[in-house]
C-alpha positions in Angstrom: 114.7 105.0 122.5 111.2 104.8 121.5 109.9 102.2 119.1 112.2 100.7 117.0 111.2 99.0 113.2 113.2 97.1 111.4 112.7 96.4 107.7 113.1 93.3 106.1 117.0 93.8 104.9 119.0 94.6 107.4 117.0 91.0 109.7 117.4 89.2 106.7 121.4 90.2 106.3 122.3 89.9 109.9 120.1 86.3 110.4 122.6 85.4 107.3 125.6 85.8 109.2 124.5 84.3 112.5 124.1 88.1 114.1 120.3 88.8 114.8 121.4 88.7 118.5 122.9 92.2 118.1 119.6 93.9 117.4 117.9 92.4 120.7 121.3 93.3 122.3 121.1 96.8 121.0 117.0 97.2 121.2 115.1 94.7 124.0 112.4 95.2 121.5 111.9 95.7 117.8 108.6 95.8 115.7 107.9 94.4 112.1 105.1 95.1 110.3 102.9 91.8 109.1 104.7 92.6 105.5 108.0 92.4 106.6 107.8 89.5 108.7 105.9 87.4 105.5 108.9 88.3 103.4 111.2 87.5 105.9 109.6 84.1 106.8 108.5 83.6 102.9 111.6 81.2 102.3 112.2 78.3 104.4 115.8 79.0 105.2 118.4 79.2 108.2 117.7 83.2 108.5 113.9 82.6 108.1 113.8 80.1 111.5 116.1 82.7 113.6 113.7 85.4 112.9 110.8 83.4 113.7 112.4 82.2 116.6 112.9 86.1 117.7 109.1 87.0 116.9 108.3 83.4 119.1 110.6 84.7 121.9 108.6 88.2 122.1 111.9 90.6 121.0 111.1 91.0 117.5 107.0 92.1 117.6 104.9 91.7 114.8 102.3 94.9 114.4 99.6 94.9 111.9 100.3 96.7 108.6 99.3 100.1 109.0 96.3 101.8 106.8 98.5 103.9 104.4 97.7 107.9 104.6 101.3 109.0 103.2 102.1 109.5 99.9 104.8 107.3 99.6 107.0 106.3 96.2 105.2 103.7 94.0 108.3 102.1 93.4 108.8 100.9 97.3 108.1 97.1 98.3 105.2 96.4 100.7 107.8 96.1 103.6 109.3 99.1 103.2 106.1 101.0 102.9 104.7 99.6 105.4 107.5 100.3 107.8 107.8 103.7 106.6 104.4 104.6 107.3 104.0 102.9 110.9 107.5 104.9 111.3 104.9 108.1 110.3 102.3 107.2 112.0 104.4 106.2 115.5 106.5 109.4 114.9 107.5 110.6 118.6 111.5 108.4 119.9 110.6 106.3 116.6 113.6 104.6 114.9 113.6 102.9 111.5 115.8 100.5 110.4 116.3 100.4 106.8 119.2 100.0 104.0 117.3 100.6 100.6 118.6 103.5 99.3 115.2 104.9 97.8 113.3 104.4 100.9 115.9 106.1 103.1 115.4 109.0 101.0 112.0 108.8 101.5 112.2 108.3 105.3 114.6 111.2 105.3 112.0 113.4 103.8 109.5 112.8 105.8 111.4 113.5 109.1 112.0 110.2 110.1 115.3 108.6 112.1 117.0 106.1 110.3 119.7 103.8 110.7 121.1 101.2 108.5 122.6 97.8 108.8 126.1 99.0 108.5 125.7 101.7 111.3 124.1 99.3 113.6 127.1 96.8 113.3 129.6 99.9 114.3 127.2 100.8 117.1 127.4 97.1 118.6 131.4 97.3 118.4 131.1 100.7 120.1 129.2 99.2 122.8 131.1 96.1 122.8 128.9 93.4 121.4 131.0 92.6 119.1 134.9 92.5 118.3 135.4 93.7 114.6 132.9 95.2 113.1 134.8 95.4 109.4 135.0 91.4 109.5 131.0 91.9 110.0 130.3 93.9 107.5 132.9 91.8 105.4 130.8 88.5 106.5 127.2 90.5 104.6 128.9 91.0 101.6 130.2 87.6 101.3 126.6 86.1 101.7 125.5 89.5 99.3 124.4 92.1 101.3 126.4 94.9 99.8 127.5 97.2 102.3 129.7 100.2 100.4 133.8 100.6 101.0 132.4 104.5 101.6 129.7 103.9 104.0 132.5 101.4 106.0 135.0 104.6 105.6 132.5 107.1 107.1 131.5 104.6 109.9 135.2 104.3 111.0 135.7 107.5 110.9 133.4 108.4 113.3 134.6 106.0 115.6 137.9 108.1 116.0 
């Protein structure tokens, strides 16, 4: 794989649930626009010192927000626009990481390779990272990150 971004979401969720490790496990190295690491490090909070503790160790890389040439929804945050359009401009092996549901759509459209929180945890059981990845995905929605009984379905199923 190429570059990898994450967006703010799916750090935030697995820093929640004491599983930021996966991503370095999965990636050796992910990059975060300036936007998305100042709303992940905007609260002081347990999740907000892991991620600054990956960005201090080197794994999670903080890239300057990106001068937007893409006509991108309006109704996007500054993270996920951001990471959108370094996605488009960094478009060859790019990867983005992303869970909003109106920014996927707009990744999608413009060609981009997406994966979500909820696909990532299935890939780390697939690889052996972790042991269970429904009492994962159980774990984000008890702290609020909704991950859908559908999406969980459609994950396991493609494990078979």
């Amino acid at each position: 794989m190429g570059v990898v971004i994450a967006d703010a979401g799916p750090l935030i969720a697995l820093s929640k649930i004491q599983h930021l490790h996966v991503l370095k496990d999965l990636f050796s190295e992910i990059s975060l626009t300036q936007a998305v690491a100042d709303e992940c490090l905007r609260v002081k909070s347990d999740d907000a010192v892991l991620i600054k503790q990956a960005i201090t160790l080197g794994w999670l890389k903080c890239v300057d927000n990106p001068d937007f040439t893409h006509a991108l929804s309006k109704s996007l945050g500054l993270g996920e626009l951001s990471s959108i359009e370094y996605a488009l401009q960094n478009k060859k092996n790019m990867l983005l990481i992303l869970d909003d549901a109106l920014a996927r759509k707009q990744a999608i459209r413009k060609g981009l390779t997406i994966i979500g929180t909820a696909a990532i945890v299935f890939t780390a059981q697939r690889k052996g990272l972790i042991s269970d990845a429904e009492a994962v995905i159980s774990q984000l929605n008890k702290v609020g990150y909704r991950i859908l009984p559908a999406v969980v379905s459609q994950l396991k199923s493609s494990l078979v």
